[in-house]
C-alpha positions in Angstrom: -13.2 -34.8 -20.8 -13.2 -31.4 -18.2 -10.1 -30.2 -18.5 -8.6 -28.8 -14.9 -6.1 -26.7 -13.8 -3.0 -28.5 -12.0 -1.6 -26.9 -9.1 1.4 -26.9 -10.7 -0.1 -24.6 -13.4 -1.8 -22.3 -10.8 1.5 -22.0 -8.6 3.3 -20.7 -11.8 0.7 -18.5 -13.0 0.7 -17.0 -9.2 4.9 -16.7 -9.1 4.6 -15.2 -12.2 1.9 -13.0 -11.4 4.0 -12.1 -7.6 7.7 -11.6 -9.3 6.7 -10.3 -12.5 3.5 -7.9 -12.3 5.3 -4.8 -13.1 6.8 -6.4 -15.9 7.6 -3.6 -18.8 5.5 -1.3 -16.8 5.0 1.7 -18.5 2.3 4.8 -18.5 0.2 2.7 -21.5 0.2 -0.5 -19.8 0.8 -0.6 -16.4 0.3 -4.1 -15.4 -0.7 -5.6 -18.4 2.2 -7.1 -19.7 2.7 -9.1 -16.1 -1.3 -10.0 -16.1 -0.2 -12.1 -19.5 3.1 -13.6 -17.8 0.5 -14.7 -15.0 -2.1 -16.1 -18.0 0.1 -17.7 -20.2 1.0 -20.7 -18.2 -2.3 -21.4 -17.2 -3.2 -20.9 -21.2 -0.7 -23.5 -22.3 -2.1 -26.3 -20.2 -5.7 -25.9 -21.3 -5.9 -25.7 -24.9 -3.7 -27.6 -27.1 -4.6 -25.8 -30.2 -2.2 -22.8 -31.4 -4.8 -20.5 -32.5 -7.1 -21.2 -29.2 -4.1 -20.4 -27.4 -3.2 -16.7 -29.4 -7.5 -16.3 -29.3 -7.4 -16.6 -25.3 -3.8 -14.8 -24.5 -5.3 -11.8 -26.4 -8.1 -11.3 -23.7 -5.5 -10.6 -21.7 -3.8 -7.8 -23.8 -6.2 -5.1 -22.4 -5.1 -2.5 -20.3 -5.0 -3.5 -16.5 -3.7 -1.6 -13.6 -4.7 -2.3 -9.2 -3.0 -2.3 -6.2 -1.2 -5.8 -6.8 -1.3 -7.7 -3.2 -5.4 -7.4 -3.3 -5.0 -7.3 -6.7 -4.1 -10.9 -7.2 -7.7 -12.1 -6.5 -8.5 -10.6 -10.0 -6.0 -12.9 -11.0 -7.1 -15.4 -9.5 -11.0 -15.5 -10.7 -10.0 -15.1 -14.1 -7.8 -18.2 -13.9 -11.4 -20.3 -12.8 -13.2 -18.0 -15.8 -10.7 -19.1 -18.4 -11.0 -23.1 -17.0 -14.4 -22.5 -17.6 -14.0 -21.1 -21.1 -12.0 -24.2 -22.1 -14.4 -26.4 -20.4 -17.1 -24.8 -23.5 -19.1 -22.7 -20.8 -20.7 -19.1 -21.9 -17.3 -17.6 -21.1 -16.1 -14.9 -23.4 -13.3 -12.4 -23.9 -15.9 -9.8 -23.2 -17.2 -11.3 -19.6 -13.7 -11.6 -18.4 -12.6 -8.6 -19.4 -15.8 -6.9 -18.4 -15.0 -8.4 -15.0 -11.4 -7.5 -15.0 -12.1 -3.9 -15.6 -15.3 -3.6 -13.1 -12.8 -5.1 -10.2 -9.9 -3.4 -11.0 -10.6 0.1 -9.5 -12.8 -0.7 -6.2 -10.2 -3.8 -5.6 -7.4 -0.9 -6.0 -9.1 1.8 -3.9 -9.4 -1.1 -0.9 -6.1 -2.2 -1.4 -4.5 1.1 -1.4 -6.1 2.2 1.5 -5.8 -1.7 3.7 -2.1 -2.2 2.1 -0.2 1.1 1.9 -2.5 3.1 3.7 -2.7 0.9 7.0 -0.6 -2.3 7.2 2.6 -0.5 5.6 2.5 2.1 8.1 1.8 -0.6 11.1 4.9 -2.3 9.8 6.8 0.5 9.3 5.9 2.0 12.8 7.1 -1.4 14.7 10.3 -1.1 12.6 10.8 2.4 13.9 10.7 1.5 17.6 13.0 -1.6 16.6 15.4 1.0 15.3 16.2 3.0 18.3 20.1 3.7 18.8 21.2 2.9 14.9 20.1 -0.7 15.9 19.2 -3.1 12.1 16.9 -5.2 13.8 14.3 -2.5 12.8 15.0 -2.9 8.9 15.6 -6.4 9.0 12.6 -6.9 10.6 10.1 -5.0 8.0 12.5 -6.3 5.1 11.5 -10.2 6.3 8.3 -9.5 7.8 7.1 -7.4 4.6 7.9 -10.3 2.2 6.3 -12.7 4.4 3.1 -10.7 4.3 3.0 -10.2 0.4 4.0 -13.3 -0.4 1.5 -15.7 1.4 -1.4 -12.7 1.7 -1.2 -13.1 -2.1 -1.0 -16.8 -2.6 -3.7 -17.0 0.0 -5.8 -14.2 -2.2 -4.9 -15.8 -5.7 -6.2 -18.9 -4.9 -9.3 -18.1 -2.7 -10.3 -16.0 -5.8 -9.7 -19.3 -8.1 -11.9 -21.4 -5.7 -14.3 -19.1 -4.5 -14.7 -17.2 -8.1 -17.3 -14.3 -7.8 -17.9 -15.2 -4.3 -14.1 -13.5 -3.1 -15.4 -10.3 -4.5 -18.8 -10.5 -2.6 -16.4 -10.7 0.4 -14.3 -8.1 -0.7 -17.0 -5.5 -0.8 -19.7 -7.2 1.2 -20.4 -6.4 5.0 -18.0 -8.7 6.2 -14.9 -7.1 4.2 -16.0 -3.7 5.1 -16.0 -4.6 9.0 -12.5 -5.5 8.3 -11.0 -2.9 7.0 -13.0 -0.4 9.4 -11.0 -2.8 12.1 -8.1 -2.4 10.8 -8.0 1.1 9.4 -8.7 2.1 13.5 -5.7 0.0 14.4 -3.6 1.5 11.9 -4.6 5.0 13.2 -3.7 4.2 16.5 -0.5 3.0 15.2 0.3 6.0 13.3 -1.0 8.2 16.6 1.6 6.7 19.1 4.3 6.8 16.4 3.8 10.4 16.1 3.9 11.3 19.7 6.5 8.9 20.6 9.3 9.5 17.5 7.8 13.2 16.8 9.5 16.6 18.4 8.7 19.8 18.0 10.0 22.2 20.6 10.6 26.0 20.2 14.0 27.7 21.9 12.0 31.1 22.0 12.6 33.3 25.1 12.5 36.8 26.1 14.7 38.4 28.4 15.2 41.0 30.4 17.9 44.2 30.4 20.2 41.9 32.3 20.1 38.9 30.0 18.0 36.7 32.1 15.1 35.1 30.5 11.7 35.9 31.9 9.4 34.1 29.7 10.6 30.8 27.6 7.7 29.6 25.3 7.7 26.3 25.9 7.8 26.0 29.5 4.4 28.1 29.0 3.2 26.1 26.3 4.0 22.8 28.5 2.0 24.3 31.2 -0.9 24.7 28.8 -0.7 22.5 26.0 2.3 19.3 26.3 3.1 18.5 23.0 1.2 21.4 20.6 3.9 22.0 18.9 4.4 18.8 17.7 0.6 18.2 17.1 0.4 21.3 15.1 3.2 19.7 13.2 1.6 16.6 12.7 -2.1 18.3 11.9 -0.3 20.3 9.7 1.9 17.8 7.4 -1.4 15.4 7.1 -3.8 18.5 5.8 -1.2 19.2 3.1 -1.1 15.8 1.7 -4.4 14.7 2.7 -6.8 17.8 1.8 -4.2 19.6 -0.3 -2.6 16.7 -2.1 0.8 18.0 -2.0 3.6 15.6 -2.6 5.0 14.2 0.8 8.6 15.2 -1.2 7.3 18.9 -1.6 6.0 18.9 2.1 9.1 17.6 3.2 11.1 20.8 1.4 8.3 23.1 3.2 9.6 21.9 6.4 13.0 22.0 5.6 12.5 25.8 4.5 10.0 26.2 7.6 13.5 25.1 10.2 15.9 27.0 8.3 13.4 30.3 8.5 12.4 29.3 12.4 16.2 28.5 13.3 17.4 32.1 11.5 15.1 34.0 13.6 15.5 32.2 16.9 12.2 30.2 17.0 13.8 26.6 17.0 16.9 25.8 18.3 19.2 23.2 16.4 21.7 22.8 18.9 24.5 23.3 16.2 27.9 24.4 17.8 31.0 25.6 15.2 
């Protein structure tokens, strides 16, 4: 008799797989330990036998690590690969761990760049504008609308890559998938562009004066004459080279600036408004 996954099963291994995939995360395993949590249910309902049980679970001990919202479509094909193993196809340990570590890093790269890179941002960016004035709708908004996201982008991935098998991964990488992420790498761009010039300010208090005090030539009238908004673009051009092309630390960037505002404030180039 074919044995077949329940839904039941599959919903599990996915909640288990969406709570728990940092489980006892560490430097050696990184996502191993919550790749078995996300196996073992799926394990228990297809084999019957102890020893078939321990045989298949330990396929799963080998290291894993990807960016874990696209990620979950790894999960996913391996749950239709390890049906098919119990079903007595040419499945082994080594084609589903072959698999597992020949997804792992593109699937990360793509996810890294679509998730964190783009739609993180996007989110983040709405938030922002939300938040003007101290209001919470801004963080109440990402905190609902984030969860939303992960939550049903990953059950929709984990079980496209259980029905769809190799076929998700063709989409993934394919023309199709590539389109997609061009689209909406361009509409994260624009996102971040607006955010900067909208939330972003850099102005300069710099003026010289004559013998009577009165200033003759204030920098950033000139520079607004010229150039509206260099300052802060230079700010901007500046802060994504370092972490970018550099790959300095946003935290260490962040100290930079604080030291570059202390410095420019001490010698009169920025003004902080600070009265004592």
């Amino acid at each position: 008799m074919e044995k077949k996954l329940s839904k039941k099963a599959l919903s599990k291994s996915f909640h288990n797989w969406y709570y728990g995939h940092l489980t006892c995360f560490s430097q050696e395993h990184m996502q191993t330990f919550g790749y078995l949590c996300a196996m073992l249910p799926l394990v228990e309902e297809l084999y019957n036998d102890e020893d078939e049980k321990a045989k298949a679970m330990n396929t799963y001990t080998a290291f894993f690590n990807t960016e874990p919202q696209l990620g979950t479509v790894v999960v996913g094909i391996t749950a239709g690969l390890e049906e098919a193993r119990a079903n007595g196809e040419e499945v082994d340990e080594e084609t589903i761990n072959g698999l597992r570590a020949g997804l792992m890093g593109p699937v990360a790269g793509i996810g890294d760049s679509l998730v964190v890179g783009t739609v993180i941002p996007i989110l983040l960016g709405i938030a922002m504008g939300m938040s003007t004035g101290g209001s919470p709708l801004g963080a109440i908004f990402y905190i609902i609308v984030w969860n939303l996201f992960a939550y049903f982008g990953m059950k929709f991935m984990y079980f496209k890559g259980y029905q769809l098998g190799g076929k998700a991964v063709d989409f993934l990488i394919g023309a199709q998938g590539e389109a997609l992420r061009e689209s909406v790498t361009m509409l994260g761009g624009i996102v971040i562009g607006a955010v900067s010039a909208t939330w972003v300010s850099v102005k300069t208090s710099l003026q010289l004066v004559n013998d009577a005090g009165e200033p003759y030539l204030v920098l950033q009238d000139k520079l607004n004459e010229v150039f509206p908004g260099l300052l802060t673009a230079i700010f901007i051009i500046v802060c994504w080279f370092l972490m970018a092309k550099k790959r300095i630390s946003p935290i260490k960037v962040m100290l930079l600036l604080v030291v570059v505002a202390f410095v420019g404030a001490l010698v009169g180039f920025f003004d902080p408004g600070l009265a004592y």
